[in-house]
Steps between C-alpha positions, in 0.01 A plus 500: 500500500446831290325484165804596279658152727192262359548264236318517174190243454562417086223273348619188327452647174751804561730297729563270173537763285728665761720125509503483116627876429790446758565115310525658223734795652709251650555286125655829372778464748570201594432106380206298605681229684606795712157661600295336714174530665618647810728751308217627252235547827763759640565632192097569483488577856277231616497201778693164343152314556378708156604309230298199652217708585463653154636231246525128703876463416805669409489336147169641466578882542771418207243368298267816538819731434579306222133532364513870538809573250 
């Protein structure tokens, strides 16, 4: 595997910062009961397991958008 072919390491801190900017991207176009968690990790280009990893739950990454507009 070349270097340009390696994935990114992101700490928690910018991979939830990374999941809220693209939750909030994805409210702009389309309704909440259509964006889910697997939807808003490849919009942010990360592995599914992220939301877990950073927030616990699904719910929870809506909270912390929520508390960031």
């Amino acid at each position: 595997m070349s270097s340009d072919e390696r994935k990114v390491r992101l700490s928690k801190a910018e991979a939830s910062e990374k999941l809220i900017a693209s939750t909030i991207e994805l409210m702009r176009d389309h309704p909440i009961g259509k964006i889910s968690a697997l939807k808003i990790c490849a919009h942010a280009g990360l592995d599914k397991m992220t939301v877990r990893y950073c927030f616990g739950s699904y719910m929870n990454l809506l909270l912390a958008t929520a508390s960031t507009l």
